[in-house]
Structures are given as C-alpha cells and as structure tokens.
C-alpha positions as CSV (number, residue, x, y, z in Angstrom):
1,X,-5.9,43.0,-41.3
2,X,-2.3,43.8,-40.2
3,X,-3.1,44.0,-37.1
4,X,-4.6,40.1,-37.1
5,X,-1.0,38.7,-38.8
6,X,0.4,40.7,-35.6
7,X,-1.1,38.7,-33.0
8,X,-0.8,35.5,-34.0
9,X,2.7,35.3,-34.4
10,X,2.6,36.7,-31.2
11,X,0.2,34.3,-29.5
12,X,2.1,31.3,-30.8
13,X,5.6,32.9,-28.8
14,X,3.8,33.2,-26.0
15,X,2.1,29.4,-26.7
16,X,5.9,28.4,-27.3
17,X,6.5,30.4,-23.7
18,X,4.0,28.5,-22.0
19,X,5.2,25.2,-23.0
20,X,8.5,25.9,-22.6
21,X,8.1,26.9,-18.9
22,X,5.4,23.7,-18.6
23,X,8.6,21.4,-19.6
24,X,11.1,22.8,-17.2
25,X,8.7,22.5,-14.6
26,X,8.0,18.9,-15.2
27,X,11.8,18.5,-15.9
28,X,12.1,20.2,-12.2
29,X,8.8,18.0,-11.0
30,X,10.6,15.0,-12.3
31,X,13.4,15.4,-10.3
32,X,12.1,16.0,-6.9
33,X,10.4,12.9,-7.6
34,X,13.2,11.0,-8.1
35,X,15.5,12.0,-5.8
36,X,12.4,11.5,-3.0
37,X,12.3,7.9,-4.1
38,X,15.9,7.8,-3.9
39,X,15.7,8.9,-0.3
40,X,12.7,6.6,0.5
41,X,14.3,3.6,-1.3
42,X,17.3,3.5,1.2
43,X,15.2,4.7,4.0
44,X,12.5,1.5,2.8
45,X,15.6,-0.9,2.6
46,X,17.6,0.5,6.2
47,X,13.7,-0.7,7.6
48,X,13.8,-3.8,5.9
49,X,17.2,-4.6,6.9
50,X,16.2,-3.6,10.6
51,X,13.3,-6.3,10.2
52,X,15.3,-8.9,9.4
53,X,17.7,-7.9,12.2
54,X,15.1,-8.5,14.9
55,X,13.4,-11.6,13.4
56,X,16.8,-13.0,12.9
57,X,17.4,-12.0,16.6
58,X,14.4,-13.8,18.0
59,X,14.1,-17.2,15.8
60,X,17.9,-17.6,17.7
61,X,16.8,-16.3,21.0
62,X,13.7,-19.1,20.2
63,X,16.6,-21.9,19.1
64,X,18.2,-21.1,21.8
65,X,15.2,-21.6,24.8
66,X,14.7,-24.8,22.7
67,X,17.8,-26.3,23.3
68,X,17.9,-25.4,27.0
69,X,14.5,-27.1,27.3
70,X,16.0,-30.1,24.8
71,X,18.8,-30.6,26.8
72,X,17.2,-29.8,30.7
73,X,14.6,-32.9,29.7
74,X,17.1,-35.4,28.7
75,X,18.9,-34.8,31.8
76,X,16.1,-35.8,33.8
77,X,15.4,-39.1,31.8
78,X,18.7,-39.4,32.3
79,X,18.8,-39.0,35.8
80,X,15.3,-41.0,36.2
81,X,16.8,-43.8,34.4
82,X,20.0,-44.1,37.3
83,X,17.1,-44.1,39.9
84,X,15.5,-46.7,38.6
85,X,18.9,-48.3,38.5
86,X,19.5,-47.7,41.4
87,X,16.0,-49.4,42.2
88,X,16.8,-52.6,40.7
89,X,20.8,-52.4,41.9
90,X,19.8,-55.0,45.0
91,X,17.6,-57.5,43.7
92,X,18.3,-57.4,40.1
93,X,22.2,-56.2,39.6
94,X,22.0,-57.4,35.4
95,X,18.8,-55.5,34.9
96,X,20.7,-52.8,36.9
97,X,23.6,-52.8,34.5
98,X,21.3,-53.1,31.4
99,X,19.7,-49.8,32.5
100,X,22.8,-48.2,32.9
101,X,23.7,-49.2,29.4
102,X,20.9,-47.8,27.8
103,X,20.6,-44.3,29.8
C-alpha cells in the first residue's frame, strides 16, 4: 500500500506541472495575441486613414470639374444673351438694353 500513497502525491505534482506549464503558455499565447492586434489595429487604421485620403481626394477633384462645367455654361448664356443683344441692338435698342440688363 505504500507504494499507492507514493504515486499519488506524485501524480498530483506532476498534474500541478502540467497546469502550471498550460497557464504560462496561454499567458505567452495571450500575448502574441495581443500585441498582433496591436499591430493590425494601427496597420487597419493607417488603411483607413489612406481611404479617406483618396475619397476625400476625388469628391474635390469631382467639385472641382463641377465648377469648371458650372461656370464654362454660364459663360455661354452669358455670351448668347450679348448676341441676341446684339441682334435686337438696330431695330429694337430698349429691348437691346433690357437684355443687357438681365445677362
């Protein structure tokens, strides 16, 4: 019977081994993991400020043709508008002048 009280209080050291060595490893696990999301959380928010960047970029670069094409049409109705002026200078000078006035 000695021989049964001997090995069990040396299965439960090597039991308390075992999950002592299982903790440190997850303690070592858990690490890793963190410092890889560490790593991938600024790598994630450098991409998402990249993202930003360019559609910031291109709704300007979009503003921008916009404008152009704003302001190119409303030259031509204004230079339309000093035609027809123009039209109406010899028979009609007022309507002329009220054309004028409005362009």
């Amino acid at each position: 019977m000695s021989d049964t009280y001997t090995t069990r209080p040396d299965l439960a050291g090597k039991a308390k081994d075992v999950v002592r060595d299982v903790k440190a490893k997850a303690s070592d696990l858990a690490d890793g993991v963190t410092r890889a999301a560490k790593d991938n959380a600024s790598q994630l928010g450098d991409a998402a400020l990249d993202m930003a960047n360019s559609a910031k970029n291109k709704v300007g670069a979009a503003v921008s043709q916009r404008k152009s094409l704003g302001a190119d049409y409303i030259g031509s109705i204004a230079q339309a508008t000093s035609r027809a002026a123009n039209e109406f200078e010899s028979d009609l000078p007022q309507a002329a002048q009220y054309i004028r006035q409005a362009s």
